[in-house]
Backbone as CSV, one residue per row, in Angstrom:
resi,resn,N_x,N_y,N_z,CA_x,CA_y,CA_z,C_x,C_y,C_z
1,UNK,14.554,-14.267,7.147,14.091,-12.989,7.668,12.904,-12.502,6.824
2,UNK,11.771,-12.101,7.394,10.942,-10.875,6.875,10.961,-9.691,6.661
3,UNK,10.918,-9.088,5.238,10.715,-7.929,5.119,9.523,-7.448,5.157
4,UNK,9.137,-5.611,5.572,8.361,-5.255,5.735,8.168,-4.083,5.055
5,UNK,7.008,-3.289,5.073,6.818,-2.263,5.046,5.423,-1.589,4.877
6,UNK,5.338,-0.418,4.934,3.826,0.607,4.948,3.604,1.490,3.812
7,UNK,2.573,0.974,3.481,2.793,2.145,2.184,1.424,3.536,2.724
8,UNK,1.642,4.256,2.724,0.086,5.106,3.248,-0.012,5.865,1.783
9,UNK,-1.495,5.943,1.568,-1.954,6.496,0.732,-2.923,7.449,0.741
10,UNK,-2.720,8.294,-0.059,-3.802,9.630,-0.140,-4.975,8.887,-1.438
11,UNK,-5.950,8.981,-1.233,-7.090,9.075,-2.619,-7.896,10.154,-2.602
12,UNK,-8.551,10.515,-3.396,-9.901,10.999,-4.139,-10.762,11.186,-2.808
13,UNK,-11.524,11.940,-2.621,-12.619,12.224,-1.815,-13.374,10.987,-2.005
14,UNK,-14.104,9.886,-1.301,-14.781,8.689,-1.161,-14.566,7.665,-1.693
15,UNK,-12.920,7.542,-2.148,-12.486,6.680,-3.120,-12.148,5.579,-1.912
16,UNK,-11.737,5.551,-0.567,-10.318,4.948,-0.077,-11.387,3.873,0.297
17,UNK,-12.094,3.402,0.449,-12.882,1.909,0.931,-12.990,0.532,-0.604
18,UNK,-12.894,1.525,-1.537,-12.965,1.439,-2.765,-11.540,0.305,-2.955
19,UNK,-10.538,1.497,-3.035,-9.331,1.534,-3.105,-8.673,0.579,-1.986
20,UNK,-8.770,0.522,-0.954,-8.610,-0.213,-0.300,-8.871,-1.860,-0.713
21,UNK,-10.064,-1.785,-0.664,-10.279,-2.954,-0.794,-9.651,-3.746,-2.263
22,UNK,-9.189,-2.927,-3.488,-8.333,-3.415,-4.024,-6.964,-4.061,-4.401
23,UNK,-6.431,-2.971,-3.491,-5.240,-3.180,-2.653,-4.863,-4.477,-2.032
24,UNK,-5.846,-4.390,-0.857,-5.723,-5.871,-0.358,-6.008,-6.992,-0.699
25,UNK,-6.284,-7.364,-1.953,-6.293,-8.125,-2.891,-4.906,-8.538,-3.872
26,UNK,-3.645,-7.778,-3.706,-3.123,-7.512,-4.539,-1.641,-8.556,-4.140
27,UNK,-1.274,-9.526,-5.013,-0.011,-10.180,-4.200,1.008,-9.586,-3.229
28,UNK,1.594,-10.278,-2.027,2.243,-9.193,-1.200,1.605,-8.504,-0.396
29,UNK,0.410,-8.154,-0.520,0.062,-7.375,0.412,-0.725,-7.699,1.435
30,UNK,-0.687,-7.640,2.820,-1.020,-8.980,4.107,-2.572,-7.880,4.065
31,UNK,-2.791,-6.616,4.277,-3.529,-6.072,4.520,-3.669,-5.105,4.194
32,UNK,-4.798,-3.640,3.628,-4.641,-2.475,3.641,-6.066,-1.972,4.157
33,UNK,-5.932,-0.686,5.047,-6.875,-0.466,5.887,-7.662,0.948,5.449
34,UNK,-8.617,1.569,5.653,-9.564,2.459,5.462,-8.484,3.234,6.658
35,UNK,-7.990,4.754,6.724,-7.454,4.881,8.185,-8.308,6.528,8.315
36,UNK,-8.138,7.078,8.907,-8.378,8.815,9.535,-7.140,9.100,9.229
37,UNK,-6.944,10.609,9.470,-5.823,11.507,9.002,-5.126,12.274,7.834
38,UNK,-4.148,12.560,7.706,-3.242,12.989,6.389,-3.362,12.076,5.444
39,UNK,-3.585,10.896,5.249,-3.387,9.692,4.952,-4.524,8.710,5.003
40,UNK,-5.416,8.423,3.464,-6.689,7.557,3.653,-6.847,5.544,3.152
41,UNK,-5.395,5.613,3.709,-5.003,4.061,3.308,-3.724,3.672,3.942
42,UNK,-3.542,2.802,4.772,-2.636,2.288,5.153,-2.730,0.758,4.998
43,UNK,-1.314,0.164,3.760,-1.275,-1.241,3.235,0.147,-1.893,4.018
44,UNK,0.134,-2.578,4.489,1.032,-3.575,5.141,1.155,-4.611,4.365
45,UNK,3.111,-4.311,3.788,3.877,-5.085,2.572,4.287,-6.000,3.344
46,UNK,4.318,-7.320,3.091,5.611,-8.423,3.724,5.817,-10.008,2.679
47,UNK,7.626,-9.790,2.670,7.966,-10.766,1.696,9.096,-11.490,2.250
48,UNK,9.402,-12.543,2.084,10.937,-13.318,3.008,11.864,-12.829,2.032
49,UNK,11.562,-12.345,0.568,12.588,-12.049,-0.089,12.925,-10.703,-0.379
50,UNK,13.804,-10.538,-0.912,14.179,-9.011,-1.093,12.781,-7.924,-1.300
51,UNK,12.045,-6.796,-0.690,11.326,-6.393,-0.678,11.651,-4.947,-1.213
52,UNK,12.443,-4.445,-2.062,12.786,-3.451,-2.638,11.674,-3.512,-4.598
53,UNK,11.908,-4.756,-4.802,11.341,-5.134,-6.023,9.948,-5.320,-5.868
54,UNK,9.310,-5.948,-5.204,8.370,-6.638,-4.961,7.548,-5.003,-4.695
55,UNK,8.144,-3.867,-4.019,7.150,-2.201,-3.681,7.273,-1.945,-4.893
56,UNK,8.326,-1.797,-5.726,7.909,-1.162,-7.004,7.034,-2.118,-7.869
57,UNK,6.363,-3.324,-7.740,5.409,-3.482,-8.586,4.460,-3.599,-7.783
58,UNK,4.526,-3.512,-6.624,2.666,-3.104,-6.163,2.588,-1.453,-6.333
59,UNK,3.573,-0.684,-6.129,3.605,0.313,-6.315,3.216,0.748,-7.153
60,UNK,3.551,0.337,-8.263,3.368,0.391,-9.616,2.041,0.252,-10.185
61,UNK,1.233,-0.853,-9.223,-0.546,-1.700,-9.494,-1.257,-0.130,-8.498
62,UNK,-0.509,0.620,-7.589,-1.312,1.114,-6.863,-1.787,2.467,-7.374
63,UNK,-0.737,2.921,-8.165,-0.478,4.376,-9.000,-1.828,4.401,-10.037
64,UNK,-1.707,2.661,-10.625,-3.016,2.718,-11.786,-4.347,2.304,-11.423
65,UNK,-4.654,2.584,-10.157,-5.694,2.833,-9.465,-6.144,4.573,-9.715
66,UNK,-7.781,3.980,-10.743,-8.148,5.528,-10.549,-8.746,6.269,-9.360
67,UNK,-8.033,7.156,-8.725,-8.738,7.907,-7.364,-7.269,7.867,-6.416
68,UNK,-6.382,7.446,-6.784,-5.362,7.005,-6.129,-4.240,8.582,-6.563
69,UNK,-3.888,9.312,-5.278,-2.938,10.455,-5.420,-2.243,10.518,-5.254
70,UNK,-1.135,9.656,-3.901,-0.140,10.275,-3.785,0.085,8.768,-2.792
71,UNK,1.736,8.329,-2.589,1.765,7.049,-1.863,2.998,7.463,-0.796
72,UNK,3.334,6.744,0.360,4.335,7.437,1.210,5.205,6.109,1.450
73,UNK,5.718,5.565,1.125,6.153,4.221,1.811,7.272,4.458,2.509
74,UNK,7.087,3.579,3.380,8.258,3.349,4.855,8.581,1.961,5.396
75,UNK,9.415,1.558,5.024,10.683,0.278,4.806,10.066,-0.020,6.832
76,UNK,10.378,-1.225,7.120,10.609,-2.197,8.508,11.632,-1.962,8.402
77,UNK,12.708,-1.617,9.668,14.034,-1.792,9.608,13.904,-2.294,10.699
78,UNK,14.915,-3.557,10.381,15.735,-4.934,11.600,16.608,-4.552,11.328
């Protein structure tokens, strides 16, 4: 089985293309996008293995991003 999940992120005023593009660089992570809204980053997590561990250390890489404010993540549920 695949696990999933979304992490959306708030940054810095002109940070999120920046930021983004670091992101999606980052193991685990299939993609993260520039988006509109409440929310100036949306990263798409996916792992065959337990994916509880694997958010807290991108989580963890995403926090020490400077410009980076605030993160929302939301689990795939099968």
């Amino acid at each position: 089985m695949v696990h999933a999940a979304f992490i959306l992120i708030q940054t810095s005023p002109g940070k999120a293309w920046t930021i983004a593009e670091k992101i999606s660089k980052m193991d685990g992570v299939k993609i993260a996008y520039p988006v509109t809204g409440p929310y100036d980053i949306i990263a798409y997590i996916e792992s065959k293995e337990e994916i509880v561990q694997l958010l807290k250390e991108i989580i963890a890489k995403i926090h020490s991003i400077k410009g980076v404010r605030r993160t929302l993540t939301a689990i795939v549920m099968h």
